[in-house]
Each structure stands twice: as C-alpha cells, then as structure tokens.
N, C-alpha and C positions, 0 to 999 in steps of 0.2 A: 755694688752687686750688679748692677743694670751696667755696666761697661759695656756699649758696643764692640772693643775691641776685645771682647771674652776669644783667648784660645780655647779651640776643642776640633778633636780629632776622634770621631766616633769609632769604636771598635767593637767586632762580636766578642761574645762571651768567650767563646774556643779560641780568645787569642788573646785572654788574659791564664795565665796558669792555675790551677784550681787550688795549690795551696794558697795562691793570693787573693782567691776570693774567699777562701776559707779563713783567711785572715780578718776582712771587713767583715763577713756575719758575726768572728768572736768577737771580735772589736765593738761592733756596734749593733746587732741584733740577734745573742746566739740562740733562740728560738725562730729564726725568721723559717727553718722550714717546716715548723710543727705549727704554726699561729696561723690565725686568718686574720685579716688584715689589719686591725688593732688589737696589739697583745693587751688581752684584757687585765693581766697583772701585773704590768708596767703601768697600762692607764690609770688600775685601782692607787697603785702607791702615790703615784704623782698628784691623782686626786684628793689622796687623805694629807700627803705632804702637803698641799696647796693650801688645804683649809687649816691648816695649824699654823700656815703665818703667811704674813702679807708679802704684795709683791708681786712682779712678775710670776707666772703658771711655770710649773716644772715641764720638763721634756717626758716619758715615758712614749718615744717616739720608736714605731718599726721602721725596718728599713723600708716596707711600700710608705707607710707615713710622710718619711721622708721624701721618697720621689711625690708623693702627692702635694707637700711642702714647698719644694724646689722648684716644680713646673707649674703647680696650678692656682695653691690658695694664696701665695705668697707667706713674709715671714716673720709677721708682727705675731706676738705672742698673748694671745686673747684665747676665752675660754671657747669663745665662738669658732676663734682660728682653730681649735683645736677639733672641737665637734664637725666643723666641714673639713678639717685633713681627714679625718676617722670617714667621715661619708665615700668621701673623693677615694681614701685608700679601697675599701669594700668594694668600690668600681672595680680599682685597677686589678686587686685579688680578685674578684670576677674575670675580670676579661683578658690578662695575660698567665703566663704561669709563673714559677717561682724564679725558674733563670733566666725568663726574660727581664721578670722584674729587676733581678739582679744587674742585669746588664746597661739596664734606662739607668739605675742607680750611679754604678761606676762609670757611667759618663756623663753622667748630668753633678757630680758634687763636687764643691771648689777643695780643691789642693792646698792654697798658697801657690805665692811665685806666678802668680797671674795665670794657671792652668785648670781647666776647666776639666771635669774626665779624667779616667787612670791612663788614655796615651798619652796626653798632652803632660798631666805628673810626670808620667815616666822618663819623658825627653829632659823636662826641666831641671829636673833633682839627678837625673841621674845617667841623662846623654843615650837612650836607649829605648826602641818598643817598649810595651806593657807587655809583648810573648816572652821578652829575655828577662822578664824580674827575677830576682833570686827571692826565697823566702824573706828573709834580711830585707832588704828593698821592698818588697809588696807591705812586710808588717812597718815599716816607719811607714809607708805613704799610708795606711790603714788608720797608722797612731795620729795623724795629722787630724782627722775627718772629724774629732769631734774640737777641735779649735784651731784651724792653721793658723793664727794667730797668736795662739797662745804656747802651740805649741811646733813655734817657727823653729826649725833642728839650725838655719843660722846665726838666730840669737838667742836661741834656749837649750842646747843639746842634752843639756841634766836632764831639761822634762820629758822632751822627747826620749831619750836615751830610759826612763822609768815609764812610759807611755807602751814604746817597744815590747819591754820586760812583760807588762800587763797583758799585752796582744799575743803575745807569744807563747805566757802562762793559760790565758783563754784557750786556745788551740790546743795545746796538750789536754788541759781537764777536758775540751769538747772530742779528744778524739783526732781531731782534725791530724795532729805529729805528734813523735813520738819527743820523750826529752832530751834525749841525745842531739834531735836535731833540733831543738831550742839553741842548747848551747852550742851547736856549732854555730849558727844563725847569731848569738850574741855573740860570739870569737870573731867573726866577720862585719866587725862596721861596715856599714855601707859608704861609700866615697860620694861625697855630693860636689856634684861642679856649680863652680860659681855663677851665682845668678847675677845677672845685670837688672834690675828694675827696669824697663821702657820709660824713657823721661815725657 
C-alpha cells in the first residue's frame, strides 16, 4: 500500500459522469447524502456484530470514513482505529461538502492494476478518461472498491461479473437508472485491455 510508485491522476468531480459516481455511493455508501459523517446504523450493526464474535471489527464504513481511513488514520482494524476514523470523518463532513467529498474519495481509493483514483482506473482497465466511462465501465470499477483483489475481473470474472449485477441492482432500487438501462449495461461487457504488472 505505501508504494512510492502509486499511479494517480487527480480529477474533478464534473469529469467523472454522474451515473458513475452514482454507481460508488450504491455500491458502497447509498445513504452517503442523507448521513453525517458516520452512519450511525451501519456503525450500530457492526458494533453488535462485533460483540457476538471474535476477531477482527466489522467495517460499517461511510464513504467520508473511508476517505478519513485512506489518508489520515491508516488501515489497521482496531476499535480505536475505528472511533478516530469516526472523529476524523465528523472533520471532514464539517469542513468540505458531500461532492467534494466525493471527489477526494474517487481518487484517493485503490482500483487494482496498480491505479490509484477513477483516472488512473479508467486508463488501466480500460484505455480511456474517467469523462468517457459508460455506465458498464464505471459499475465494475465501482464493483472493484470493496476488494480489488478479490474481486480481480482478470482472475475472477464470475465475482466480478455478480459484484456488477449488485451495483447495478443498487442503482435501480436507489433511483439512481432506470432497468432497462441495467440490462442494457449487462448486454454490454466491458472489454478490458491487458494489464502488464510493472516487474
């Protein structure tokens, strides 16, 4: 995670497409414009999940959380770590608003393919700006965020491919598309160009 050699290519927010950011709030926080800055019933669940078994602490992460996770507390998973993300986020929900927030997010979170940010994504996966995503494109980089590793589309495409399904289903219930253009979005895989790892 500490690579010096992190790609990232910072972009405004008006040069990602709105369904694609509508895509990461379904994806991964779809109260993020109704909350302040820890969703208090994400944190509850996580907190009662925690106490019924051992182990690492659940996630019940917003998306300010997460930018507060990413750049400031670091990402060891302690109850402590979690009470100073919660502090840190209450900052940044103070002091920016919701699409800027949104915006430190989508380039500060890792992709896979060594790309830091939705420009640097966008190039890697898919030979292109973050302005030219198609829906299709924005929801797998979306379906990535919560394990590029797990859910690598060039050695997992089933998960990724049921990941997508989930992001895509999100946005419809939220309003975000309609379902027609779900399934045109599923009739359209996305083509991903071959990644070379940096030896």
């Amino acid at each position: 995670m500490g690579d010096p050699e992190r790609q990232r290519i910072w972009v405004s927010l008006s040069d990602v497409p709105e369904f694609v950011q509508e895509a990461f709030v379904a994806a991964e926080d779809k109260r993020f414009y109704q909350h302040t800055a820890a969703d208090e019933r994400g944190l509850i669940r996580a907190l009662i999940g925690n106490m019924a078994q051992s182990g690492r602490p659940q996630g019940g992460s917003t998306i300010t959380q997460q930018v507060a996770k990413n750049l400031l507390v670091g990402g060891d998973v302690t109850f402590e770590r979690k009470i100073r993300e919660m502090v840190v986020a209450a900052r940044i929900e103070h002091a920016y608003t919701k699409p800027e927030i949104l915006a430190i997010y989508l380039n500060s979170i890792y992709f896979g393919r060594g790309a830091w940010g939705i420009e640097m994504a966008a190039r890697n996966y898919f030979n292109k700006p973050a302005k030219e995503l198609t829906l299709a494109e924005g929801a797998l980089l979306a379906a990535l965020i919560k394990g590029p590793g797990y859910f690598n589309p060039d050695r997992y495409p089933k998960r990724v491919h049921e990941r997508v399904n989930y992001v895509l289903q999100r946005m419809v219930e939220d309003g975000a598309i309609a379902p027609e253009q779900m399934q045109q979005a599923l009739a359209q895989a996305p083509i991903l160009i071959d990644y070379n790892a940096p030896r």
